[in-house]
Every structure is written in structure tokens, then in C-alpha cells.
C-alpha positions in Angstrom: 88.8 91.5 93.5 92.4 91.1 94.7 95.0 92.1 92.1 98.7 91.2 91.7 98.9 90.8 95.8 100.2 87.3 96.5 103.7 86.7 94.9 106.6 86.0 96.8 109.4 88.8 95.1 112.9 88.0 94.6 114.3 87.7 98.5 111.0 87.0 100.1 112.5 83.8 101.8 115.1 86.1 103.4 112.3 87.1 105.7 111.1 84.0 106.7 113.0 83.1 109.5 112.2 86.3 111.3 108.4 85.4 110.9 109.0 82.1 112.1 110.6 82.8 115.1 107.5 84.5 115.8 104.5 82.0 116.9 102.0 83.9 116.7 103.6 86.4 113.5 102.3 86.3 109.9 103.8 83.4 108.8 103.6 80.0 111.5 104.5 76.5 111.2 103.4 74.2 113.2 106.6 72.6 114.9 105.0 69.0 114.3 104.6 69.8 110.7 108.4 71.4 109.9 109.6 68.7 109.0 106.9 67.3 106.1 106.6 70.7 104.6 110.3 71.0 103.8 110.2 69.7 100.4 107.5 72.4 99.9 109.1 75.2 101.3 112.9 74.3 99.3 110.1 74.5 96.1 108.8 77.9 97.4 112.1 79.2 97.8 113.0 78.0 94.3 109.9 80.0 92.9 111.3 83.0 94.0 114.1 83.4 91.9 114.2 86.0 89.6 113.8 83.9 86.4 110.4 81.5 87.9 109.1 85.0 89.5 108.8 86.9 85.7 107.3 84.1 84.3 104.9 83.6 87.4 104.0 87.1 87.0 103.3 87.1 83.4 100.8 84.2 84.1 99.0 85.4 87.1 98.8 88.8 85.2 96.8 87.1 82.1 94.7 85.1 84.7 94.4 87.9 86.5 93.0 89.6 83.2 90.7 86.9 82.3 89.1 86.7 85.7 88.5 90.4 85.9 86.4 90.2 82.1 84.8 86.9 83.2 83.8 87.7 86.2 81.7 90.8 84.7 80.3 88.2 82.0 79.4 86.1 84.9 77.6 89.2 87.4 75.8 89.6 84.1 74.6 86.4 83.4 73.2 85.2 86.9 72.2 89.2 88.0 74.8 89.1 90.3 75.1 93.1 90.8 74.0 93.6 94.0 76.4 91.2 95.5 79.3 92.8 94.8 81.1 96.0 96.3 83.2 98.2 94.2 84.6 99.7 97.0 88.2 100.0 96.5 91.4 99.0 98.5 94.0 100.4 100.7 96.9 98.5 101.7 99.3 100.9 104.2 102.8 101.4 105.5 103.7 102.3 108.6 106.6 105.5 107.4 108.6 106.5 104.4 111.0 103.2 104.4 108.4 100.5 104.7 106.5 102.3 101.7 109.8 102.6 99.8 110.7 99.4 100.0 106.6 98.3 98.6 107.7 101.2 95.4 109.0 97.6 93.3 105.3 96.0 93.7 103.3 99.3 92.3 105.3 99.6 89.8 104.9 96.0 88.4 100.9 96.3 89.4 100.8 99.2 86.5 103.1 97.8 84.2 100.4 95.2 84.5 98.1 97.6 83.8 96.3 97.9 87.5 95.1 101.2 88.4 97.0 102.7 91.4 97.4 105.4 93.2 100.0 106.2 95.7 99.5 108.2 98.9 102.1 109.9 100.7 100.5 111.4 104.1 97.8 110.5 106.3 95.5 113.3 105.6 95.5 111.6 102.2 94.7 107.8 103.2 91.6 109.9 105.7 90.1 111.1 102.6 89.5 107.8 101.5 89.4 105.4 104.7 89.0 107.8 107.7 90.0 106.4 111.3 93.0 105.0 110.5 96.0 105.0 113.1 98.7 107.9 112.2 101.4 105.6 112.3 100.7 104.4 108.9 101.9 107.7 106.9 101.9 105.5 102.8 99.5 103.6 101.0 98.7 102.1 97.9 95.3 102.3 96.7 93.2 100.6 93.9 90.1 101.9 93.2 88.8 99.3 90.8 89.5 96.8 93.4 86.2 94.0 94.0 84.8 92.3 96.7 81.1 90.2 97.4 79.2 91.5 99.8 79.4 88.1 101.3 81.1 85.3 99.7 78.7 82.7 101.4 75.4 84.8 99.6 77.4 85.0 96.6 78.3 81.1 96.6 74.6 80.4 97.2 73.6 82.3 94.4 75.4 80.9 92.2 74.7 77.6 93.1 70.7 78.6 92.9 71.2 79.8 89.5 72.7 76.4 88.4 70.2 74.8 90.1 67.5 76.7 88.2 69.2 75.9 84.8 68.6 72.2 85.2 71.4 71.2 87.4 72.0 68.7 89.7 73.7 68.3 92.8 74.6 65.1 95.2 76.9 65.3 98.0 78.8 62.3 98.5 82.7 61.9 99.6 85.2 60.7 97.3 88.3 59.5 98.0 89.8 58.0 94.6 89.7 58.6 90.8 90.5 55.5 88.2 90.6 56.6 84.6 89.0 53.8 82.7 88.8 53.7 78.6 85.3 55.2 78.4 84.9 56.9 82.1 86.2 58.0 85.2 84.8 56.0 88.0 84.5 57.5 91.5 85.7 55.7 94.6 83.1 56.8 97.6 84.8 56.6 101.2 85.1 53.4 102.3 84.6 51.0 99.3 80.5 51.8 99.5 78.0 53.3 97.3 75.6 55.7 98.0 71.9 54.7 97.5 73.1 51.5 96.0 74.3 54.0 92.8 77.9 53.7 91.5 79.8 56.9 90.1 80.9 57.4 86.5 81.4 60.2 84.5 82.5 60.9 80.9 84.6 63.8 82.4 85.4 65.0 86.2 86.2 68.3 87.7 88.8 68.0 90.2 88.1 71.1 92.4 88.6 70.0 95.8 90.6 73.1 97.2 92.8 71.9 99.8 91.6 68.0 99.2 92.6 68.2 95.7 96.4 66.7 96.3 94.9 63.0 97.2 92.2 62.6 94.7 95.3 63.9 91.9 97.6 61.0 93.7 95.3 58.6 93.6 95.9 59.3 89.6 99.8 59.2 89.9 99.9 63.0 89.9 102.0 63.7 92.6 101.2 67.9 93.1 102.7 70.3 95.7 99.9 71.3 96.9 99.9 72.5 100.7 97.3 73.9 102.8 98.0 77.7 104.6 95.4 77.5 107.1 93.8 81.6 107.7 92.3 82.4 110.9 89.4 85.2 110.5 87.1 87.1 113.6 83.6 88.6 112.5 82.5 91.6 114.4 78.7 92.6 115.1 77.7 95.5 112.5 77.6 99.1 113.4 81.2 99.2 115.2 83.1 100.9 112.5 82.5 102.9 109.2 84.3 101.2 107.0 84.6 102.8 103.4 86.9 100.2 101.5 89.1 96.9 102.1 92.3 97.7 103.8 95.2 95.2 103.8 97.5 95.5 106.8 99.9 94.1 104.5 103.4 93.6 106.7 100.7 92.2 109.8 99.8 89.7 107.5 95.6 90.1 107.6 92.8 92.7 106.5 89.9 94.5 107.6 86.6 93.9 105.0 83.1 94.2 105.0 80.7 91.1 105.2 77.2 92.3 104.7 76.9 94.6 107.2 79.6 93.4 109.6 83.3 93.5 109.7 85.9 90.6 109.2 89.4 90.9 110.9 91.4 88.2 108.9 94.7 86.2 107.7 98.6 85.1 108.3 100.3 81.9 107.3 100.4 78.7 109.5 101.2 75.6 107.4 99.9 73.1 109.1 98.0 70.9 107.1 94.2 69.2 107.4 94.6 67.6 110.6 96.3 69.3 113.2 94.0 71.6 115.8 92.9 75.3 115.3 94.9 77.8 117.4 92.5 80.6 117.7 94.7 83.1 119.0 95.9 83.4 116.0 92.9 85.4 115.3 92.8 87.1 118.3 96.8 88.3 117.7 94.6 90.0 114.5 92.0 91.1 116.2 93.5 92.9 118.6 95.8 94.9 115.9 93.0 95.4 114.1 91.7 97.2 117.3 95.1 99.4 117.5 95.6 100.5 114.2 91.5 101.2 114.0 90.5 102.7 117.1 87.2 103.3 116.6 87.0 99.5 116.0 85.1 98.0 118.9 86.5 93.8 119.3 83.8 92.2 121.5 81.4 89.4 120.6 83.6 88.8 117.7 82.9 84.7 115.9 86.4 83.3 115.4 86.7 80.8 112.5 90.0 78.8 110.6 89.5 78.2 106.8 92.2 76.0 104.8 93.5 78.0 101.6 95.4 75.4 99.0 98.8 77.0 97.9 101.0 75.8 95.1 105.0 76.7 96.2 104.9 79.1 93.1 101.4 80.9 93.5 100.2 79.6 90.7 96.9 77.4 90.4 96.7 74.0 88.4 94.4 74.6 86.2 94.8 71.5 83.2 94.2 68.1 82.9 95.6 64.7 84.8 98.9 64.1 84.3 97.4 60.6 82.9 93.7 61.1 81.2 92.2 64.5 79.6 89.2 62.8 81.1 90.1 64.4 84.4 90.6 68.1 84.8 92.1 70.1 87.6 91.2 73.6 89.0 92.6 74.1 92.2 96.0 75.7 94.4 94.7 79.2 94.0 95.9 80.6 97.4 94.4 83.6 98.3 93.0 83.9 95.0 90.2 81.4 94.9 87.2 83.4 94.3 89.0 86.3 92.8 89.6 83.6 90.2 87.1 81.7 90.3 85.0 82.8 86.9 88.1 82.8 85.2 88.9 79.1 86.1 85.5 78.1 84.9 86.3 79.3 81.3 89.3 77.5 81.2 87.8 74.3 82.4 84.6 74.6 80.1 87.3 75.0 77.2 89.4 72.1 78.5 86.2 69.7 78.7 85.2 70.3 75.7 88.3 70.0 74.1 88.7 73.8 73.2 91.2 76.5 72.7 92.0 78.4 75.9 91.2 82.0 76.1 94.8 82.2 77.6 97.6 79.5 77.7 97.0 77.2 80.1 100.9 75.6 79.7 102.4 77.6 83.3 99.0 76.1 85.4 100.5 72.6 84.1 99.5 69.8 86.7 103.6 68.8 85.4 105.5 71.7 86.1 107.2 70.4 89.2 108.3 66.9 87.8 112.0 67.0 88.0 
């Protein structure tokens, strides 16, 4: 489970434009998308002001805390156990000033009440992750950090579980939402209808990811949401003993296990839905990944670019439509998707059924942007 890791601090934005002059750095944007994801960007830079960055804290902290317990409840409920790996994670820093200047972060993680613990030598990070290039000297490391064994197999059983519940499932694409007085009716692509069947519902889910922002315009919500697009290469098992997750955190990716075989993954590039894949991207990441592990052998490696949907402040939308209760969004999590995930799901159960929130649910406001 990833905790407290993707906030942008106070003076964040000052580092942007050395990323950017990078192409292939941890943060990209594609030059034929600069200029539509300015109004975006002015709102990122906003969120990390002192003031917006406590309060986004405070929230992502109770989410954060929520997630964690309803995640267990969850495990619990669908045997879920041996799908998860309680493995830990070690994010490093290459020498005493880079680790210094990451002191700020720890310190809020246990204020927050996160189990750290910080490690000053490399002899120290071997005892937990052996292998590991000597040029990282610090690290961070949480021990009660989560992960799936494979977030595919984990998705799948879920999704069997509902299934065997009674459930239902149709896949069809939707491309509009009217709130009507005693529904919500569901526009299919293209004007048509599916088996001859029209869509209504007493109550819909908006959780789209990264396709959430037109289905919420097409009910007058106008959301910030934009789409950081992470490049990932999975390696062929028995190349490295890996003992937890490490987070290369100032490269911009990580190095996790995926059933039995590694993933080399993440950076920034904000380019939207449409525009091509540039898979060197991943390769930039592999081949780090291959410096800074040397045992880590980088051949026959599948590339693969997934779309992550990112609010400017970090925060999801997790509430209703700006216009109807009949319509509830989940979505904008980031990085943070599956990590909070189960926690989501009790605040939408509680929002259909016109319940009281196990947290408040008033800083995930679909509205918080209006000017």
C-alpha cells in the first residue's frame, strides 16, 4: 500500500522546469500538449501553496486511514490473503544532502502516524534490500507498506467474487449522462443501443479513471482532471532477488514484484488520451533500473503505457454530480488508485445510499475548483 508518497510540498513547482527541459526526465510534456494543460498546471502550482498543501494533507491522511482499515475488511471478506505482499518499502537517496532535504516528508509521514524508519549507510539499506548500488548511502523505509501480488489477479478476483454474489456485468461504451427526475439514462457511443436495451439506472457510479472528465461534462461538471501517462517494462522472473518495493524516488519510477517477475516503472508525461506512446520512456527506466541494481538482468523485458487520472491537488473526487445525487463520482486518484480503492467503495456505498461518511467527504468535492 503506498502511503503519504504523492504530494507536491511547498516549492515543488520550483523544480519543474529543470524536469522539463529534460525529454526523457521524470516529469515530460508533450510539446503538442503545453499549451492545453496550462490551466492545469497554474491549478497545480496553486495546490502547492502552503495553506491548500495542510489541508490536502490532512485529507489524504484520513483517506489514507480509511483505505488502510477497509482494505483489511475487504482481504477478509473475499479471502483475499494470498494476494497480497507485506513486503515493505524502501525509497533511497543518493548521499547525505538529497536525504536531508527528504527529512520534511518523514517527519509529516509520522506525524501521520506511518511507521518509518530511517537508514543512514548502505550496510543498513543491504540488510533489508541487498544488491543495491552504493551510491545510494539514505533511505526511508516502511515496513507496513502493501502491495498485490499482481494487481491484474487481484482485479480478477475481485470481480469473480462479485460475480459469485449475484452480480452482473455488461460492457458497453458510454459517452453521456442526463439526470432525469426518476433516473439517470446512459448515452451508448454513437446514439445506439446495445441488444436493442436502453440504459437507466436509479443511481450511477462514475468511475471511469482517466475517462471520467467527459462523462462529468456531459453533466455541466467541468473537473480538472488530467491524464499522467506511466510507462512500465516487466522482466522475466528469476533475474533479481528482490526482497521489498523500492522507489527510486528523484528518477521518478520503482522496482516491484509482479508474481514472480519484476516491474521497472513510472515518470510524468502529460499528454493526454490521444497522442502516441514513446516507449523510451520506459527504456530511460529500465536501463537505470539496471545501474542502480546490478544484478538486474534487462533483456526480454514487455514495455507497456497506462493512463493514471490526476487532480492538480492530489486529491480524488470522491462525491456526487455537481447537479443530481443520483450520479456519484470516484475517480482522480493519481498514483493512488488501488491503494484507495476499498476505501472509495465505502464512501460511495455511503453516498448511494444516502449515508453518513466514515470520513468527510467535503475536500474530494466534485466543486472545489469553481472559482
Amino acid at each position: 500500500m503506498l502511503i503519504l508518497s504523492h504530494w507536491q510540498p511547498p516549492g515543488i513547482i520550483r523544480k519543474a522546469p529543470k524536469w522539463l527541459l529534460d525529454p526523457l526526465g521524470p516529469l515530460s510534456i508533450k510539446p503538442a500538449y503545453a499549451l492545453k494543460i496550462i490551466p492545469w498546471m497554474l491549478k497545480f502550482w496553486r495546490a502547492s501553496w502552503q495553506d491548500r498543501y495542510e489541508n490536502a494533507i490532512s485529507a489524504q491522511s484520513s483517506l489514507m486511514d480509511l483505505s488502510k482499515e477497509a482494505l483489511e475488511r475487504q482481504i477478509r471478506a473475499v479471502n483475499g490473503e494470498a494476494l497480497m505482499r507485506r513486503e515493505g518499502q524502501l525509497q533511497l537517496y543518493e548521499g547525505e544532502a538529497e536525504f536531508k532535504a527528504s527529512l520534511p516528508g518523514w517527519k509529516t509521514r509520522m506525524e501521520h502516524g506511518v511507521t518509518c524508519e530511517l537508514l543512514e549507510s548502505p550496510a543498513e539499506i543491504a540488510k533489508i534490500q541487498p544488491g543495491i548500488d552504493p551510491r545510494f548511502t539514505h533511505a526511508g523505509y516502511t515496513p507496513e507498506w502493501m502491495n498485490t501480488t499482481d494487481p491484474e489477479a487481484w482485479t480478477h478476483h475481485l470481480y469473480q467474487h462479485f460475480i459469485d454474489q449475484g452480480g452482473c456485468y455488461e460492457s458497453a461504451s458510454i459517452h453521456q449522462l442526463t439526470a432525469e427526475d426518476d433516473n439517470v439514462s446512459l448515452q451508448l457511443e454513437g446514439g445506439s443501443v446495445t441488444s436493442g436495451k436502453q440504459y437507466q439506472a436509479r443511481r450511477v457510479v462514475v468511475a471511469a479513471g482517466a475517462w471520467s472528465k467527459a462523462l462529468a461534462a456531459s453533466l455541466g461538471d467541468n473537473i480538472p482532471l488530467e491524464t499522467e501517462r506511466g510507462y512500465n517494462t516487466t522482466l522475466p522472473s528469476g533475474g533479481f532477488k528482490l526482497n521489498t518495493h523500492v522507489t527510486f524516488s528523484n528518477h521518478g519510477f520503482v522496482v516491484s514484484k509482479i508474481g514472480d517477475q519484476i516491474r521497472v516503472g513510472g515518470a510524468v508525461e502529460l499528454g493526454g488520451l490521444q497522442l502516441k506512446p514513446n516507449y523510451q520512456r520506459a527504456q530511460v527506466l529500465l536501463d537505470k533500473a539496471a545501474r542502480f541494481l546490478p544484478g538486474l538482468g534487462k533483456e526480454e523485458g514487455k514495455q507497456w503505457m497506462g493512463f493514471r487520472p490526476s487532480m492538480p491537488d492530489s486529491l480524488p473526487v470522491v462525491s456526487y454530480a455537481g447537479a443530481t445525487d443520483k450520479v456519484i463520482y470516484a475517480f482522480g486518484h493519481g498514483h493512488l488508485g488501488l491503494t484507495q480503492s476499498a476505501g472509495t467503495a465505502e464512501l460511495v456505498c455511503a453516498l448511494v445510499n444516502g449515508d453518513k461518511p466514515a470520513i468527510p467527504v467535503a475536500p474530494f468535492s466534485a466543486k472545489r475548483f469553481r472559482s
